[in-house]
N, C-alpha and C positions, 0 to 999 in steps of 0.2 A: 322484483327479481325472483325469480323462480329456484327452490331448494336446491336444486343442480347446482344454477349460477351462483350461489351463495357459498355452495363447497369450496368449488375450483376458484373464487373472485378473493378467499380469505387467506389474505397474509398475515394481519394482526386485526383486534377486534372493530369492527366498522358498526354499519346499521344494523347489527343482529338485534331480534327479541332480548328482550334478556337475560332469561334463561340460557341462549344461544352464546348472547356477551358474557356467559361467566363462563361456560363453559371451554369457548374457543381462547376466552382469557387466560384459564388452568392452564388451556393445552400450551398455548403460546409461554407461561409463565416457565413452564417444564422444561419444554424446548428451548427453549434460550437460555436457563437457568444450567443444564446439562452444557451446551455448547460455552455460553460463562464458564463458568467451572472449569471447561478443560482449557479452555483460554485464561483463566488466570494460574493455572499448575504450567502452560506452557512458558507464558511470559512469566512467570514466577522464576525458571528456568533460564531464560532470554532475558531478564535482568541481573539476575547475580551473573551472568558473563559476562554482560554490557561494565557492571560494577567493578566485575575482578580485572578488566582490559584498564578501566579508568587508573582504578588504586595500582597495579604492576608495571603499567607502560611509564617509560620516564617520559615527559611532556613532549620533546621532541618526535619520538617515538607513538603517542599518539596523537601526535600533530597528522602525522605519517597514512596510522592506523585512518582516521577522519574523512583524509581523504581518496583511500583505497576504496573507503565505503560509500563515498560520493561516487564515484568510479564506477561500482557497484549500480548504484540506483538509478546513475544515467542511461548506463548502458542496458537494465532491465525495463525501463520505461521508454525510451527509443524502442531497442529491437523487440517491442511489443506493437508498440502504435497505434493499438486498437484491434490488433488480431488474436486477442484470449476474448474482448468484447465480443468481438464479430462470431469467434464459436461459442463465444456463452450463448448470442442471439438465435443462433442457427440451431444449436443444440437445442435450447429449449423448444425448438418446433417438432423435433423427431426423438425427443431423448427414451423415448420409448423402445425407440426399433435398435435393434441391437447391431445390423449392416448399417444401416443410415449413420446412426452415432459416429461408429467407427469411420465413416470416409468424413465425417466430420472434422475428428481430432485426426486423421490423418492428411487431413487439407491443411489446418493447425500450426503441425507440426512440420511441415515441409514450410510453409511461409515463416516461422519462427525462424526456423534455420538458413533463408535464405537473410531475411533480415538482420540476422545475430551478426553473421559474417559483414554484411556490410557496416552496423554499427562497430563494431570494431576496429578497423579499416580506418573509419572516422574519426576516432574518437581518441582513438588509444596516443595519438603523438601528442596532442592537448595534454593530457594528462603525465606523459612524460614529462613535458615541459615543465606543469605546477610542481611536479616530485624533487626536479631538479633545482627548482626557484627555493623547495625548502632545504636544501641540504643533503635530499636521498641519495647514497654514492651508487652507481652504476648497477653495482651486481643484485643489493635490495632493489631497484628496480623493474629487475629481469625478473626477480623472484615474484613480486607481488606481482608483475602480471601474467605469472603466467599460472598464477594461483586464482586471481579474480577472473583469469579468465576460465577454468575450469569451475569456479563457481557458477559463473554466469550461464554458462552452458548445462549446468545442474538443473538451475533455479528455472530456465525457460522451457527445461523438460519437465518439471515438476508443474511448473503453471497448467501446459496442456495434460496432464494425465490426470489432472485434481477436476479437469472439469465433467467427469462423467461421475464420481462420485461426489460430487455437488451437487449436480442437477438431482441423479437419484437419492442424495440427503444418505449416502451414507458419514453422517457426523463423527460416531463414534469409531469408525477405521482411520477418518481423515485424523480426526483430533490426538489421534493413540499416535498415529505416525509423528503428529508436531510436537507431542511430548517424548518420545524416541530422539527426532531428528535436535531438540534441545537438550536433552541432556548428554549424550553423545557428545554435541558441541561441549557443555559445560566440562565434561571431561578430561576432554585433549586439551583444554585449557587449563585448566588447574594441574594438571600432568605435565604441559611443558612452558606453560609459560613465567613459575618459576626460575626455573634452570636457562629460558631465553626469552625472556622479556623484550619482544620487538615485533613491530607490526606484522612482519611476514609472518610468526606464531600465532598471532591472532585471528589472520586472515584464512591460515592455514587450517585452525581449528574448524571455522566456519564451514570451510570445503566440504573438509568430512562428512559432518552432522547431515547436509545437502546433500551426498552423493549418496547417504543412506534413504531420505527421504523420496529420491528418483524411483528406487528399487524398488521399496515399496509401494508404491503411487500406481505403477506400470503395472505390479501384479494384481493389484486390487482394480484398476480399471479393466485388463482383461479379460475380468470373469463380468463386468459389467458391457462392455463393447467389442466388436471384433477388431480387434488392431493391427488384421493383417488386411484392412481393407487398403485401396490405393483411394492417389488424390484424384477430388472430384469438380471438373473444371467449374458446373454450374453452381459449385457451394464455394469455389474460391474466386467467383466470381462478385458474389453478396459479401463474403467476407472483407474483399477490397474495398467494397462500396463504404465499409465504414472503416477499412483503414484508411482511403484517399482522404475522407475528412478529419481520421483522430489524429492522424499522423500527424501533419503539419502543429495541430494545439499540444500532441505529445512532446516535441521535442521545445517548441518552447514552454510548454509547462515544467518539462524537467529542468530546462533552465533556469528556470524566473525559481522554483521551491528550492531547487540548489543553492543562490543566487547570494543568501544567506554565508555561505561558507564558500563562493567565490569573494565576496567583496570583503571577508574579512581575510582570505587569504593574499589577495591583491594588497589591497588597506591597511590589513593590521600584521600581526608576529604570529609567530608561532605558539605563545601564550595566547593571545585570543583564539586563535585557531580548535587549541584541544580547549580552550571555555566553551566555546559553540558546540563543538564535540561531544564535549562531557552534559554540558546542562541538556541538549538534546535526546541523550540517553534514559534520561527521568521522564520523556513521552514516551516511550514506551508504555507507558501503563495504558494509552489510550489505543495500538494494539490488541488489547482484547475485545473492545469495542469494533473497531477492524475486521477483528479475526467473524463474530457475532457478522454481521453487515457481507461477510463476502461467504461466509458457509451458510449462513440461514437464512439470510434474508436475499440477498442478489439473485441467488437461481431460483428461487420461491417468487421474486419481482420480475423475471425473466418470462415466467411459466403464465401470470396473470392474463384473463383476459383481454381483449380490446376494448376496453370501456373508459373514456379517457378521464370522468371525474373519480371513479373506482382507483385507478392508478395514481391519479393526484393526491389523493384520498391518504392513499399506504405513504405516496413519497414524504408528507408531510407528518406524519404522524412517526414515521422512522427516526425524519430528522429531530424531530421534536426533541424524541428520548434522546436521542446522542446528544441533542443540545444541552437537555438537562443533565444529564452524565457528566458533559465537558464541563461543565458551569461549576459542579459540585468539586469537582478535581482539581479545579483552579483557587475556590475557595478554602481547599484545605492546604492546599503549598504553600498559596496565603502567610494564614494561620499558623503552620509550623515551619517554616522556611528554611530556621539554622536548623531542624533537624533532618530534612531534606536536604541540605548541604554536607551535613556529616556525614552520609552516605557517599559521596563522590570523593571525600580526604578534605585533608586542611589546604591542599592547594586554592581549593575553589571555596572555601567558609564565608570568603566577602563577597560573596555574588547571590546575596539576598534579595537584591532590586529584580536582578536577571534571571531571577529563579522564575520567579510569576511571571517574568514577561514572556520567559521561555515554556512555562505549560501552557499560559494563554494563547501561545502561537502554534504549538500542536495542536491546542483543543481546536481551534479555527483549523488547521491543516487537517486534521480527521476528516472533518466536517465537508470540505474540499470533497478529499478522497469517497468518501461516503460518498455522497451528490453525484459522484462520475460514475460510481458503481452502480450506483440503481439505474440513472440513466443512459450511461453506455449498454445494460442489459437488456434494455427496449430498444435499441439499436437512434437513441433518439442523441445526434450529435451538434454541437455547435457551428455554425459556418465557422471554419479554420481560421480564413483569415480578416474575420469579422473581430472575434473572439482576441487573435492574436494583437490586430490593434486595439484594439481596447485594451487589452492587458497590455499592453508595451507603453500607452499613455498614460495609465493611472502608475507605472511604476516609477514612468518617467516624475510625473509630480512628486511623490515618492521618494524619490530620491535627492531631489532637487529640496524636498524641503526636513531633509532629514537627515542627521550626524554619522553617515553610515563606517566611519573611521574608529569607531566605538562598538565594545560588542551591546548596551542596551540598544542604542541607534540601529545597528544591523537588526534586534531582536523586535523592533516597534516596525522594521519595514516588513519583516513576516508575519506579523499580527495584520498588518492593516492590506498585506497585498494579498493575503488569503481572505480578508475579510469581504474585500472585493470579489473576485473568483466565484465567491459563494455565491453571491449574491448575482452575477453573471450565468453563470451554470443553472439555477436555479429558474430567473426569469426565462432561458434560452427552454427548459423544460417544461414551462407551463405556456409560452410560446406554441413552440411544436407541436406537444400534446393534445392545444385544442380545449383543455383545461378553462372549465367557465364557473365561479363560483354561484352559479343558481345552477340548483340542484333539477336536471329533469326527470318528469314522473311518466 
């Protein structure tokens, strides 16, 4: 490999000299260390809210809250479906040119918004229904949607304007924005959810912090891209090509990771409900992790040459760390359980079993998430409905041999159906890739 190819081919340290391996080591330890850092001041942020909604909501209420947020994640995983991939993919080709970029995210952003609409449309009387199945009286349900749905419409403007200062690695603007856009949030919440303790406050808080981080996003990409370009038929052309195949795995992926807090809302009470809720909130830690994987590493996986053991190379080495990461976080909730428990109130102090089973099933869910990021960024996709049955049969067994009436039951079928997934995704990208473990010289 020629010093050239050895610049552009490095994401984290590979076959360098060694001098070269300590070096590009520092650099990476620095870079990641800075982007850490600001990811744990934001989640630092993003968990005393997560904490203050758990401890003020009366259970009902974040019964409520739970699943506004399910609502939330459906709807942002649908009306995406592979179109922030498709312009990560695209962009990393041109991220240079400053017209090209721009009719990039402006192809982007007109397919988000046709998509938004229709998920909506979709989705939203489902969710009416669960609201009403727990209790929510009419007028709360007017309210949160027409809260989540200005969220939503935030969050899908903020996806695409984040992707020009990704590609060009401006970190520290993105990451100032997400400690802005979190504590902002933390604000309106400890300001009003005192005095009205109820999911629309909570949800409502969220809005805010989001509609801050739009603003800024849009002006920090414009000095990077032109965004008065129009859409361009031939890049919304590529871009479909990998929503026709995400789509169909996106919507049932959002279902199947959802699936968790369908079956205990079908299954179980509204006490199970905010447990799933609440223990769920304690993954957040793995979030930073996330946050690392989608600013530094994804558009740097994007950008890599074509050389497909070099790419194998990083994917593996990425996950590795996040594995060990995962592995260490699950060891220490472990370890202190009932004091992880005191954090969420006395409500939940007997859920020592479901503590672990519930970081262990994020850590696997990260792990997921990661794997789709690096490989959605090589535009490198599952057959849909390959993928879709196979996951629809392994859940099937799944379920079939498992207590799902219970929240550890429910919490052992998100350990093991992500456990799957991984392992799915993974083979599906060394498949494709072309990926040979003899190294050619």
């Amino acid at each position: 490999m020629t010093s050239a190819g050895s610049k552009s081919a490095a994401l984290i340290p590979g076959h360098e000299r060694p001098a070269e391996f300590v070096v590009r080591g520092w650099e990476w330890t620095k870079r990641l260390g800075a982007v850490g850092g600001a990811q744990l001041v934001v989640q630092g942020f993003s968990f005393a809210s997560g904490i203050m909604i758990v401890r003020w909501l009366p259970t009902k209420q974040y019964a409520l809250y739970t699943l506004a947020n399910t609502l939330l994640g459906t709807l942002s995983v649908i009306s995406d479906g592979g179109i922030s991939s498709g312009v990560m993919a695209q962009g990393g080709k041109v991220w240079q040119d400053h017209s090209k970029l721009g009719a990039v995210i402006a192809t982007g952003r007109s397919l988000r918004r046709q998509f938004a609409i229709g998920t909506l449309l979709l989705w939203a009387p489902f969710f009416i229904w669960q609201f009403r199945e727990h209790g929510a009286p009419w007028s709360d349900i007017a309210i949160i949607l027409l809260v989540v749905i200005g969220y939503f419409w935030a969050a899908f403007l903020s996806t695409i304007y984040a992707v020009a200062p990704n590609l060009w690695q401006r970190l520290r603007d993105t990451q100032r924005i997400a400690v802005e856009q979190n504590l902002i949030r933390l604000g309106c919440l400890g300001g009003s959810l005192l005095a009205f303790p109820t999911a629309v406050t909570a949800v409502g808080a969220t809005l805010v912090g989001q509609g801050w981080s739009v603003f800024r996003l849009k002006r920090i990409s414009s000095r990077l891209v032109d965004l008065g370009q129009s859409e361009n038929a031939e890049i919304r052309r590529e871009v479909l090509k990998i929503t026709k195949r995400v789509l169909p795995s996106a919507i049932y992926f959002c279902i199947s990771s959802q699936l968790m807090i369908w079956l205990i809302s079908v299954f179980g009470t509204n006490a199970g409900l905010a447990q799933i809720g609440a223990l769920g909130r304690l993954g957040q830690v793995f979030t930073v992790f996330s946050g690392i994987a989608t600013a530094a590493i994804a558009p740097r996986f994007a950008r890599l040459p074509a050389q497909r053991n070099l790419i194998a190379r990083r994917y593996f080495q990425v996950m590795t760390l996040f594995a060990v990461a995962g592995c260490g976080i699950v060891i220490l909730v472990a370890l202190f359980s009932r004091q992880v428990l005191w954090i969420l109130g006395p409500e939940y102090a007997g859920l020592t079993r479901e503590v672990v089973l519930a970081a262990a099933g994020s850590a696997m869910y990260f792990l997921v998430v990661s794997a789709l990021a690096l490989t959605n960024a090589r535009g490198i996709v599952i057959s849909p409905w390959r993928g879709i049955m196979l996951n629809f049969a392994a859940q099937v067994i799944l379920l079939s041999a498992l207590n799902v009436h219970t929240v550890a039951g429910v919490l052992w079928f998100g350990i093991l159906a992500a456990t799957f997934d991984l392992l799915l995704y993974t083979g599906n990208f060394l498949i494709v890739s072309g990926w040979s473990p003899v190294v050619r010289r």
